[in-house]
N, C-alpha and C positions, 0 to 999 in steps of 0.2 A: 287895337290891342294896347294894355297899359305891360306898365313894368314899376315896381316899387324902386322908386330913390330912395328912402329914407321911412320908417314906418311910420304907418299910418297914411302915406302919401305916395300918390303914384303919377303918374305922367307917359301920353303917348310914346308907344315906342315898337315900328314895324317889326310884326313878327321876321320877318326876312334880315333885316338887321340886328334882332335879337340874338337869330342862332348865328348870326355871322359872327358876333361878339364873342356868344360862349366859346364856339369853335374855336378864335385866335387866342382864349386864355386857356381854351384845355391844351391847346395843340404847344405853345408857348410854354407850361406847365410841366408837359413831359418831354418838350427837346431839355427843359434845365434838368430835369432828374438825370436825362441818359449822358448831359453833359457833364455834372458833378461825377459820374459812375466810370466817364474816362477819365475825367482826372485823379479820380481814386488809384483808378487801375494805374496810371501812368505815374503816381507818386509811391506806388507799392503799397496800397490802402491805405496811405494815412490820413484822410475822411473817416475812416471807420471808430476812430474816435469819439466821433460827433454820435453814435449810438449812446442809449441811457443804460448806464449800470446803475441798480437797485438802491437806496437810499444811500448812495455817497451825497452829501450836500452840494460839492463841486459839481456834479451831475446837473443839476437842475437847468444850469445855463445851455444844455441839450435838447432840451425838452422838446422844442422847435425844431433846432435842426436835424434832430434824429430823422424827422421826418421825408424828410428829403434825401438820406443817403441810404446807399442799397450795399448789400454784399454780394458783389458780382452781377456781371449782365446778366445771367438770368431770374435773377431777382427783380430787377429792374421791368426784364420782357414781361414777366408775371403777372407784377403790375399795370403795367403799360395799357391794355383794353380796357381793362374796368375803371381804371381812373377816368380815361377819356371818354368814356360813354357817360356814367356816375356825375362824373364834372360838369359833362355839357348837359342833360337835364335837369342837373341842379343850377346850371348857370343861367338858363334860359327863363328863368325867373329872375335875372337879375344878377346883376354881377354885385353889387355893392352887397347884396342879401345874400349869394355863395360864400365870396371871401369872408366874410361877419361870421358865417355857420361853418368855414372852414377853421376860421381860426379859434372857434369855439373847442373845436373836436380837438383838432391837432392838439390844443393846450389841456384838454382835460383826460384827453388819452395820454400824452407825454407824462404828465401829471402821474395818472392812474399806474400805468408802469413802472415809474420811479419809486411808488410805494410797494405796489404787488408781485411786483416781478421775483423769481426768483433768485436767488443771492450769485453772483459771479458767472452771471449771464449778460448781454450786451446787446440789447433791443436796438433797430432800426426799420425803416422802409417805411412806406407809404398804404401798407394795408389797413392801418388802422386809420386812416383817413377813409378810406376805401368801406370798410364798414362802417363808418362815419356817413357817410355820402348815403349807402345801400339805406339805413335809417330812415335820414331825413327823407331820400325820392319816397320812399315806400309810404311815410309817414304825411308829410305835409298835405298832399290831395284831402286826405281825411280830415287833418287837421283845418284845413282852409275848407272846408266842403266844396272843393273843386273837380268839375268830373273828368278835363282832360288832367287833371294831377294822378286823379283815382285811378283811371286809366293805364297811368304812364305807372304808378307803384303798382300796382296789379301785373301788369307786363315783366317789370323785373323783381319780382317776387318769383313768378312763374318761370323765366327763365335762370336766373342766379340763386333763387333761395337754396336749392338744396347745397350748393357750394359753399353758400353763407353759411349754412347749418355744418357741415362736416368742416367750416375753418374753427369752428367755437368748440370740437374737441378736445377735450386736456390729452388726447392719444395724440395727437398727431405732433411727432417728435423735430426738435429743431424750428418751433413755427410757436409765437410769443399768442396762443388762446387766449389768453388774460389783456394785449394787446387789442386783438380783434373786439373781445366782447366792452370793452371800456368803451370804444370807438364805436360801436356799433349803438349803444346806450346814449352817448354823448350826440349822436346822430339824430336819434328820437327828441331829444331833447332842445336839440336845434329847432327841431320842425315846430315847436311848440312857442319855443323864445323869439324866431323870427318869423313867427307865421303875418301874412299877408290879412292886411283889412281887406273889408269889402269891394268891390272892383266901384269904380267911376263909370260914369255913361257920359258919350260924350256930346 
């Protein structure tokens, strides 16, 4: 098994190690969200700041962190499976090539909200990572012509899409649609900008 360091370039790396790897940054990943989601709670939300309101210029310095705070535990629980599923197939290609394609989303989603969003609303959470993530898995196998990739987007296509599809409603009230589909675009786009060379024989 290889794993990408760096594109263009790869290097052995046991499957069995790989998913141990992904496993301790997704697992890692979402003890920080539910730990930031008590401290909110425990300061009377004042995290909830770090959400992006709509073209303030001070805003932008948000952009990032919006992503990481929630508005109350069950925001967070909501989250909480699909990141760690999401994460850990995308991580299992690589941790250096996740984070790359994480902080691609996160910044052009934060981004994309800051302008679209509508006026004296206060965007947060990690869905827009989440269709971010949904993206890239679904997207990359094809992009790389890899059939255990294909596979693996096929499967959560088949399981998650139609969820995917009814979050990209403008109906569904309280829930930042314009978020999700930034994110979910930025995703695709990832699979594209960090897709994988050809595999090494060893």
């Amino acid at each position: 098994m290889t794993y990408e360091g760096s594109p263009g370039t790869t290097r052995k790396w046991p499957a069995g190690e790989r998913a141990v790897t992904a496993g301790k940054v997704m697992v890692g990943w979402v003890a920080l969200l539910w730990l930031l989601e008590v401290v909110d709670v425990a300061s009377g939300h004042a995290l909830d700041r770090f959400g992006i309101q709509p073209r303030d210029p001070s805003e932008l310095a948000d952009v990032v962190p919006a992503a990481f705070i929630h508005f109350g535990f069950g925001h967070v629980a909501a989250n909480t499976v699909p990141l760690l599923v999401l994460g850990f197939i995308a991580a299992l290609s690589g941790v250096r090539r996740f984070l790359a394609a994480c902080a691609l989303i996160v910044v052009a989603d934060g981004l994309g909200v800051w302008l679209v969003a509508p006026a004296h609303t206060n965007t947060a959470g990690a869905s827009g990572l989440i269709f971010g993530l949904f993206g890239f898995v679904l997207l990359s196998g094809f992009v790389e012509r890899r059939p255990l990739g294909i596979v693996a987007g096929l499967l959560v296509a088949a399981y998650w899409g139609t969820t995917f599809l009814a979050g990209l409603s403008p109906a569904n009230e309280g829930v930042s649609w314009q978020g999700h589909l930034i994110g979910l675009v930025a995703g695709v786009a990832a699979a594209f900008v960090f897709r994988r060379g050809p595999r090494t024989q060893p």
